[in-house]
N, C-alpha and C positions, 0 to 999 in steps of 0.2 A: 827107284829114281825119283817118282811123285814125292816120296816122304823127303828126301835130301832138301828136294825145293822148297818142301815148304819149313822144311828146318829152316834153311838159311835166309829164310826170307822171315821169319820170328823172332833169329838172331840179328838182322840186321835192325829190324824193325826195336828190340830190347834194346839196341845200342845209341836208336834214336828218342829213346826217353829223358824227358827233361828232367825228371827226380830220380832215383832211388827208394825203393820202401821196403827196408829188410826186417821180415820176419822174424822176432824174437821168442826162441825156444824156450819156454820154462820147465825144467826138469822134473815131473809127477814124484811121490813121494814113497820110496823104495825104487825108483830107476835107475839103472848104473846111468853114470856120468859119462856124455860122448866127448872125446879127443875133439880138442880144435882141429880142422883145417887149417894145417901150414901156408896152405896157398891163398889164404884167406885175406884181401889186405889189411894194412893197419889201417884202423880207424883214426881219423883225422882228430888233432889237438885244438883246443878253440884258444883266443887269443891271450886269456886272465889264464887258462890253463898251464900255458907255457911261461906267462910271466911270473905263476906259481912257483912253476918245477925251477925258474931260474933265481929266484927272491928267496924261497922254502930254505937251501942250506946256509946263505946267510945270517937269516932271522934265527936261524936254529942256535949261530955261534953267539949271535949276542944275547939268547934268552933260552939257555939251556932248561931251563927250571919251568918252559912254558909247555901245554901238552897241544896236541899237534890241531885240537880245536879253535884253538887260543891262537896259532899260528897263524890258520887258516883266515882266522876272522881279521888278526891284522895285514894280512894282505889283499883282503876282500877292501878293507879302508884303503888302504893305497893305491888299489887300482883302481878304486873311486874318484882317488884324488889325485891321477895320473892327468897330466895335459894330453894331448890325441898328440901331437908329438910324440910322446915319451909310448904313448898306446901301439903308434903307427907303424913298429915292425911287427912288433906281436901281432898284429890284426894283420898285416901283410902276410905275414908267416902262416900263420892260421887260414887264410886265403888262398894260398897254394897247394897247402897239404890239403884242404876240403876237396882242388878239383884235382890234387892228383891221386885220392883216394877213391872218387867217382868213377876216374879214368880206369884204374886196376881193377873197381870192384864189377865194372862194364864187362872187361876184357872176363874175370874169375867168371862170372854167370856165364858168359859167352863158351868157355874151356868146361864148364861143367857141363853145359847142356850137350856140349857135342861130344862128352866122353860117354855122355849115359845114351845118347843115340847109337853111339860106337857101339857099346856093348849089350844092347838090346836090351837094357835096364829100363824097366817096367815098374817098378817102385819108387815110390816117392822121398825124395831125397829127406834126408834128415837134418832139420834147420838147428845153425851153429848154436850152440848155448854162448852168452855174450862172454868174452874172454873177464877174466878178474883185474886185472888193471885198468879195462875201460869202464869196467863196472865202477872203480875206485872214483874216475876222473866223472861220470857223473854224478858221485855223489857230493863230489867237491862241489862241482858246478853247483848241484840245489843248495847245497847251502850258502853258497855266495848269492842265489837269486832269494832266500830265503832272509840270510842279512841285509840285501837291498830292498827286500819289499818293505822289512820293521824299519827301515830304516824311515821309509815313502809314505809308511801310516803313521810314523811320530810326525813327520813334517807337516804330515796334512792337519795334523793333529791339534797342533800346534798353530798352525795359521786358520785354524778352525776356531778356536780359542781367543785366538788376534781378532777378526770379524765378528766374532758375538761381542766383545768390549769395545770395538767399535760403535757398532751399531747401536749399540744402549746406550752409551756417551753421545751420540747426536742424537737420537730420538730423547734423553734428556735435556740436553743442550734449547731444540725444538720447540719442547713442550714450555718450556719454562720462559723464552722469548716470547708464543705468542700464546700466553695463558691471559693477556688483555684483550684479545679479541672470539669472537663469535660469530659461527655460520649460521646458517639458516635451519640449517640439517642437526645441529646440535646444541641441546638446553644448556649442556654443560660446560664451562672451560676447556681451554686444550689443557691435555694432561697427557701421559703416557698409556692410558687405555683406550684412548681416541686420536690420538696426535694422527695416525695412517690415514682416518677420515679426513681430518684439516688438509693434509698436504694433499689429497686427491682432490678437493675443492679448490686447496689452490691455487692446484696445477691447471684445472678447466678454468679459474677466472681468468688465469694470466695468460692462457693461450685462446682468449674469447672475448669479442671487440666491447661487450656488458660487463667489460669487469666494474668491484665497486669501487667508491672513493677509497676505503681504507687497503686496497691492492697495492696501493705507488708504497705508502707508509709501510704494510711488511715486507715489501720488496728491499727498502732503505735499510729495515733491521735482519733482515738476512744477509744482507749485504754487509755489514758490520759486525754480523755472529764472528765469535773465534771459534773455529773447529779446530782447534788444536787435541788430538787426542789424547791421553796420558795413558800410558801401557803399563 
């Protein structure tokens, strides 16, 4: 009687878990292969998933000649360049089957544990091997998260590239306005291997009630720099 309570007080208690964390079986080498559990639910579809499975036979009829990588990746572009509109059932969709997969897979543990209680089963259950279609559909998924990351390091790449041509273009620009003046801190002209010193001087003159005479005068020629950059 003690054990029933505290069964049901386990199950209730599993039923009140905010996640899910299911243990993925990997099959040792020469093991027979165990049968899914039928009553196992299905694993929920994510939202580029289904916008896959529902885009997949079209693109197929207009580019028979394409293989199924080639496919995948222009739809991985498209649903990049989907408005959240055109995203919004999908991700809706995807949103319902997540909680009604949670819901079934609560109830499955719940019907498992009280059959092995049932049966005074004292062995440890044997965790499902992941079925081969969801195995399919995460492979999809990585490689759409794999197409958006090259996607995410050319971009940065790329404006990485923008910002170094910048920044030489004004530190040239800089150096060459105020190559007629001299600090105190430096023998030499401004140039580009000192110009960082000049502008830190004379950022303290101009925010320090000693600034010199010739302060107002590179104020007026910065003020008239063109930074226009050229890319």
């Amino acid at each position: 009687m003690e054990n029933n309570e505290n069964h049901e007080s386990e199950s209730k208690r599993r039923r009140k878990m905010p996640k899910l964390k299911i243990k993925r079986y990997r099959r040792k080498v020469g093991e027979k292969k165990v049968k899914k559990d039928p009553n196992m639910p299905k694993h929920p579809l994510t939202g580029y998933v289904r916008y896959m499975i529902d885009r997949r036979p079209e693109l197929k009829q207009l580019k028979p000649k394409s293989a199924a990588h080639e496919l995948t990746k222009i739809i991985a572009e498209e649903w990049n360049t989907l408005t959240d509109k055109r995203k919004k059932p999908y991700l809706d969709a995807a949103e319902l089957d997540k909680e009604r997969y949670h819901r079934e897979y609560a109830v499955y543990e719940a019907n498992k544990a009280a059959e092995s209680t049932t049966n005074n089963d004292t062995n440890e259950a044997m965790p499902q091997l992941e079925p081969i279609e969801d195995l399919e559909k995460r492979i999809l998924n990585t490689e759409v998260q794999i197409s958006q990351m090259k996607k995410e390091i050319s971009d940065l790449s790329n404006t990485n590239k923008l910002l170094v041509t910048c920044n030489t273009q004004i530190r040239e620009k800089l150096a060459t306005a105020l190559c007629g003046f001299s600090i105190p801190s430096e023998s030499k002209p401004c140039n580009l291997e000192n110009i960082d010193t000049y502008m830190t001087w004379l950022h303290q003159m101009g925010t320090s009630s000693h600034g010199t005479d010739s302060i107002s005068e590179i104020r007026e020629i910065l003020r008239t720099l063109d930074f226009k950059i050229n890319l």
